[in-house]
C-alpha positions as CSV (number, residue, x, y, z in Angstrom):
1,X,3.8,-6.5,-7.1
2,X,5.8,-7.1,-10.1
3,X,7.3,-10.7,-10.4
4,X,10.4,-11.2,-12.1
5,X,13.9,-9.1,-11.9
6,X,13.8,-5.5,-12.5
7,X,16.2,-3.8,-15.0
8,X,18.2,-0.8,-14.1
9,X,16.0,2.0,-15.9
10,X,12.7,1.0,-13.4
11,X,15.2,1.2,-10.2
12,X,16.0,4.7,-11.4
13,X,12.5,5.3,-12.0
14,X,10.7,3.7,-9.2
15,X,13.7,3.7,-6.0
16,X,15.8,6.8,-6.3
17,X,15.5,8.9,-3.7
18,X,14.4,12.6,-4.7
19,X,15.4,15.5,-2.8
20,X,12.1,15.6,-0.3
21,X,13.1,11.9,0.5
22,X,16.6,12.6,1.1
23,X,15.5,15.1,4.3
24,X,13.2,12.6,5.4
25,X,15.6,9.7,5.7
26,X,18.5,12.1,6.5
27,X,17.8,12.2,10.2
28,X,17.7,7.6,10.3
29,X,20.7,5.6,11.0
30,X,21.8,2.5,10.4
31,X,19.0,-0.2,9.4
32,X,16.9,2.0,10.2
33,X,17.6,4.4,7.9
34,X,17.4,1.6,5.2
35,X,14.7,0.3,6.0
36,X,12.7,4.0,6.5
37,X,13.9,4.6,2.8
38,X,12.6,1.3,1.5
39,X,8.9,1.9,3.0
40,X,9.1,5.4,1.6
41,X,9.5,4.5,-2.3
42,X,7.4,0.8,-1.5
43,X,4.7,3.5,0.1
44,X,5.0,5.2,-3.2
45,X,5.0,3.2,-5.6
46,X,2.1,1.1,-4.3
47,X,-0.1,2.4,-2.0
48,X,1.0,0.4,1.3
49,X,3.5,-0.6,3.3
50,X,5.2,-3.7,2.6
51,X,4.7,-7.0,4.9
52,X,8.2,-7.6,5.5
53,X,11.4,-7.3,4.0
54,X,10.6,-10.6,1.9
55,X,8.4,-8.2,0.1
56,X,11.7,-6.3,-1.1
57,X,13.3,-8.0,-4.1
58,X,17.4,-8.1,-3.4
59,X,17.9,-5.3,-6.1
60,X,15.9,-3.3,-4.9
61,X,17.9,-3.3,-1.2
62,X,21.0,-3.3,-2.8
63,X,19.9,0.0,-4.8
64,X,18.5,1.8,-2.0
65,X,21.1,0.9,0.1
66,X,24.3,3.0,-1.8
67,X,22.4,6.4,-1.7
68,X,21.7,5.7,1.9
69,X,25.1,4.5,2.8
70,X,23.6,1.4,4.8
71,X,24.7,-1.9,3.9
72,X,22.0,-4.1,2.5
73,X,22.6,-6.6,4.9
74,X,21.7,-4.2,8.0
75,X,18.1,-4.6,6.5
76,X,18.0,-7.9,8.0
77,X,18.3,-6.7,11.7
78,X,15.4,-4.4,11.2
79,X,11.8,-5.1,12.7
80,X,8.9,-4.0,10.5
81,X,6.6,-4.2,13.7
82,X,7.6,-2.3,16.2
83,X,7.0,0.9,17.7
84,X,9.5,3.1,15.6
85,X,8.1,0.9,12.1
86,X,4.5,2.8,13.1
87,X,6.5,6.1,13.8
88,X,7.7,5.5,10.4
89,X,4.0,4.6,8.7
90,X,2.8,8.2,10.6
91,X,5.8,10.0,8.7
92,X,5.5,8.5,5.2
93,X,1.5,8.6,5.5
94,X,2.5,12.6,6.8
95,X,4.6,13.2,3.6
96,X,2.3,12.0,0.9
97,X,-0.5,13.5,2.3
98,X,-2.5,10.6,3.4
99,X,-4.2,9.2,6.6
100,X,-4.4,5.6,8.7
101,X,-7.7,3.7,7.4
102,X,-9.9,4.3,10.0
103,X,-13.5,2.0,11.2
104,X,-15.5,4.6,9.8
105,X,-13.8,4.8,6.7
106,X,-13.7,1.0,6.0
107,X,-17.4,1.2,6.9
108,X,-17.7,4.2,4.4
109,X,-16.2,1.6,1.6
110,X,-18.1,-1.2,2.0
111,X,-21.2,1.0,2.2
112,X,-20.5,2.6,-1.1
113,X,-19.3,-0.6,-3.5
114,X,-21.9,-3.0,-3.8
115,X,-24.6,-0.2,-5.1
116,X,-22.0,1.8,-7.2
117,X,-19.4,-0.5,-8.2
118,X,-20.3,-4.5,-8.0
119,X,-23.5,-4.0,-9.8
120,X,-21.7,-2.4,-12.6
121,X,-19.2,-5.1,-13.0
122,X,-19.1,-7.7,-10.1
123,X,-15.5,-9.3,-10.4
124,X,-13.8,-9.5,-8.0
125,X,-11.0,-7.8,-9.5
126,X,-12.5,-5.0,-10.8
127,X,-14.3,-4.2,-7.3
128,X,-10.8,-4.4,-4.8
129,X,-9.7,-2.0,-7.9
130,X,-12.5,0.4,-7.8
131,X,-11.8,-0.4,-3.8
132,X,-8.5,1.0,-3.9
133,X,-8.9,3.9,-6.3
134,X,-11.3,5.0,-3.6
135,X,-9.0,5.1,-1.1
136,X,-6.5,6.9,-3.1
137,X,-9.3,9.5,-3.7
138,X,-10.0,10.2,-0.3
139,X,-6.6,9.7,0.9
140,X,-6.9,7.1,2.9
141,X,-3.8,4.4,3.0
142,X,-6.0,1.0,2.1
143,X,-7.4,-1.4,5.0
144,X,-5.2,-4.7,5.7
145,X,-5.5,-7.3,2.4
146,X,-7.7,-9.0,4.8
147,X,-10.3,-5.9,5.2
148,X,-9.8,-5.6,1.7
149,X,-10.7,-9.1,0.7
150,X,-13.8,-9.1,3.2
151,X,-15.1,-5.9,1.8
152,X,-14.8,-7.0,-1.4
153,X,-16.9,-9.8,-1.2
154,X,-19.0,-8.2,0.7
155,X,-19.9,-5.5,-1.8
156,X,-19.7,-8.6,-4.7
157,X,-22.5,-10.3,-2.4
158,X,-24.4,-7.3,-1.9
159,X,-24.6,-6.3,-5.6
160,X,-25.6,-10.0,-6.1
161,X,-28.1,-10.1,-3.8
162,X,-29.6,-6.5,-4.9
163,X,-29.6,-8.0,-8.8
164,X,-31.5,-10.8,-7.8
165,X,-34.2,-9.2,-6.2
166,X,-35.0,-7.0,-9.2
167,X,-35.1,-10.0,-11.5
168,X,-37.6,-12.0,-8.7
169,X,-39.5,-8.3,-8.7
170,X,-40.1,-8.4,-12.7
């Protein structure tokens, strides 16, 4: 995520809701209608969910919150874990096309990175990168940043290992 303040032209760009966002949020109230909108452009813009609302920088709420006619400060009393937040995830995921990472899938990574990606260029980097391009590709929403990290080094380790046994084999 970006650090820093965001100016006025990248709220527009990144947080206004667009007509197929509108009907999605349209049928939320209160915080939760905030706080569906939020994950929808965060879900967007990055790829995931966010892991709370201390993930959401105060401009942001505040400019989400006036199209939704929610008060920023309802975001507060919303709970991103339960049941209804995961009703939410299997809408947004629904919208944009894309499914929960499943076992198989994050099996399916970790099989394919360390031969076709951590060889090529093992940092670490450039490999939860590659990692996440994938996902994108086969429209999967990414594995926890835990998954992610353990996959990574996995494949990083594996490519490692691989290397060095061509170099002991001559």
């Amino acid at each position: 995520m970006r650090a820093g303040p965001l100016d006025f032209d990248e709220l527009v760009e990144h947080w206004t809701l667009l007509d197929g966002d509108r009907e999605l949020v349209a049928g939320k109230r209160g915080s939760t209608r905030l706080a569906f909108a939020l994950m929808l452009k965060f879900y967007n813009l990055y790829g995931r969910f966010p892991d709370g609302d201390g993930e959401l920088p105060r401009e942001v709420v505040q400019f989400v919150a006036r199209p939704v006619r929610v008060s920023a400060d309802a975001l507060q009393g919303y709970e991103f874990s339960e049941r209804t937040d995961r009703s939410h995830r299997a809408q947004i995921r629904g919208h944009f096309g894309f499914r929960e990472c499943t076992v198989e899938d994050a099996r399916a990574l970790q099989a394919s990175l360390p031969e076709n990606v951590a060889e090529a260029d093992p940092r670490h980097e450039v490999v939860r990168d590659q990692l996440l391009d994938r996902c994108r590709k086969w429209r999967v929403e990414p594995p926890s940043e835990s998954r992610i990290e353990r996959i990574v080094r996995g494949a990083v380790h594996g490519a490692q290992t691989a290397l060095g046994k061509r170099i002991a084999r001559g």
